[in-house]
N, C-alpha and C positions, 0 to 999 in steps of 0.2 A: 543411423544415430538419431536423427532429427525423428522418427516412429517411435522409440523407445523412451525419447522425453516426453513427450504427451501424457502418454498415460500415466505416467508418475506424478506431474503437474496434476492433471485431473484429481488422483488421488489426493496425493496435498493441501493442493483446495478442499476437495472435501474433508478431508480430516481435520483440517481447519477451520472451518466453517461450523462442523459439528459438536455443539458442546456436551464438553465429558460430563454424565452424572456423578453425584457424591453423596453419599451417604449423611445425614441429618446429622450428626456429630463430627463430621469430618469438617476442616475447613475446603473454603473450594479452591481449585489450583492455580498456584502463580501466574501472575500474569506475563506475559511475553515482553522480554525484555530488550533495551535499545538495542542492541546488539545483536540477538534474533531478527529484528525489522531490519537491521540492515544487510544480515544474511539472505535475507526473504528478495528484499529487495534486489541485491544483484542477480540471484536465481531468475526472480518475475522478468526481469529485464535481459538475459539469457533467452530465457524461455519465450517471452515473445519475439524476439529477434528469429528466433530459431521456428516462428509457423513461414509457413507457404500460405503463396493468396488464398491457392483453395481451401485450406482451413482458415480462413480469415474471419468467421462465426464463433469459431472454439476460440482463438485469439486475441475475439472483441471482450467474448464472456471472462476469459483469464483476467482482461486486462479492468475491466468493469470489477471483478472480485477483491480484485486485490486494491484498488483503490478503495472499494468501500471499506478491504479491511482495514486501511488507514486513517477511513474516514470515524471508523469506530472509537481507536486509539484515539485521537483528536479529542473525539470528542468528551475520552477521561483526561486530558489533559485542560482542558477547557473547567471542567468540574473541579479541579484541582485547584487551577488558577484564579477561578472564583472566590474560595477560601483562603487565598493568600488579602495580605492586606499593604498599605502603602506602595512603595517606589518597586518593591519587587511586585507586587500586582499589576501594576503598571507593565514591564517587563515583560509579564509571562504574556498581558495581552497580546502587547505587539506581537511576539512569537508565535502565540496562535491565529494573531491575523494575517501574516505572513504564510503560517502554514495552510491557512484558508484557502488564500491564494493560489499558492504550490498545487493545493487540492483541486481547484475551478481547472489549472491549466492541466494537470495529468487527465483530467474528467473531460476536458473537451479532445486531449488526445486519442485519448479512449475511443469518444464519439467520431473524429477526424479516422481510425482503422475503419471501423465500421461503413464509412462510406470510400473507403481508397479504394482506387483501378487498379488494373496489374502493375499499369505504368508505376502509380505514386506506393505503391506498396509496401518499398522497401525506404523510402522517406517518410512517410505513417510508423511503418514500425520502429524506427530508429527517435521519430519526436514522442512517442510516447512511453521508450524505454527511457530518454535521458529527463523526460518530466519527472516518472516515478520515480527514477533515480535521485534526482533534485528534490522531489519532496519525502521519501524517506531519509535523507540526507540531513533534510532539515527536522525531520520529526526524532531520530536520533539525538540530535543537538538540543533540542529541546530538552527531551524527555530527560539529557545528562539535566542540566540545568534546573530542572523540578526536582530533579533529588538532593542539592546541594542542599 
């Protein structure tokens, strides 16, 4: 079971990763919404639970991708909430400085796989599943919040 997740993860990421062309008249395509990251999210956090030490490389990469891809997100929310103005300006910062945060800790999780033993393995994988969890949680929460 645990051989058949991989490579589909692998894919994912890369399809994710990969932006779709569009045609000069087309607009380009929606962007991903709260509710896809939080689908994303519990898969990533699946998905990493589910490597073995020995792929603990493929593991480190997964878990490094998928934070950046919400370091992206962030970072249109951030662009977003620069154009807001007064007490809700205020608002959106905290939330993204919060989500900053969320970011630094699932990012040193990340780094914490990268050097686990056998021993710490299975406690590396599990603080870095429930980091990303917490800050797709919170980026979710957000993003509802930007739309009101």
């Amino acid at each position: 079971m645990r051989l058949q997740i991989i490579p589909a993860i692998v894919v994912t990421v890369g399809l994710l990763a990969t932006p779709a062309p569009y045609a000069s008249g087309q607009t380009p395509p929606s962007k991903t919404t709260a509710g896809e990251v939080g689908q994303k999210a519990s898969e990533t956090g699946q998905a990493i639970r589910d490597y073995t030490v020995e792929k603990k490389d493929e593991a480190v990469a997964h878990a490094k991708q998928a934070t950046a891809d919400l370091e992206a997100k962030i970072k249109d929310l951030e662009a977003q909430a620069a154009k807001q103005t007064g007490e809700l300006k205020a608002k959106s910062q905290a939330q993204i400085k919060d989500l900053k945060a969320k970011r630094a800790k699932a990012s040193q999780k990340a780094a914490d796989l990268g050097r686990a033993t056998k021993a710490s393995w299975e406690k590396a994988k599990e603080g870095f599943a429930d980091a990303y969890r917490d800050l797709a949680s919170a980026y979710d929460k957000a993003a509802a919040e930007f739309k009101k």
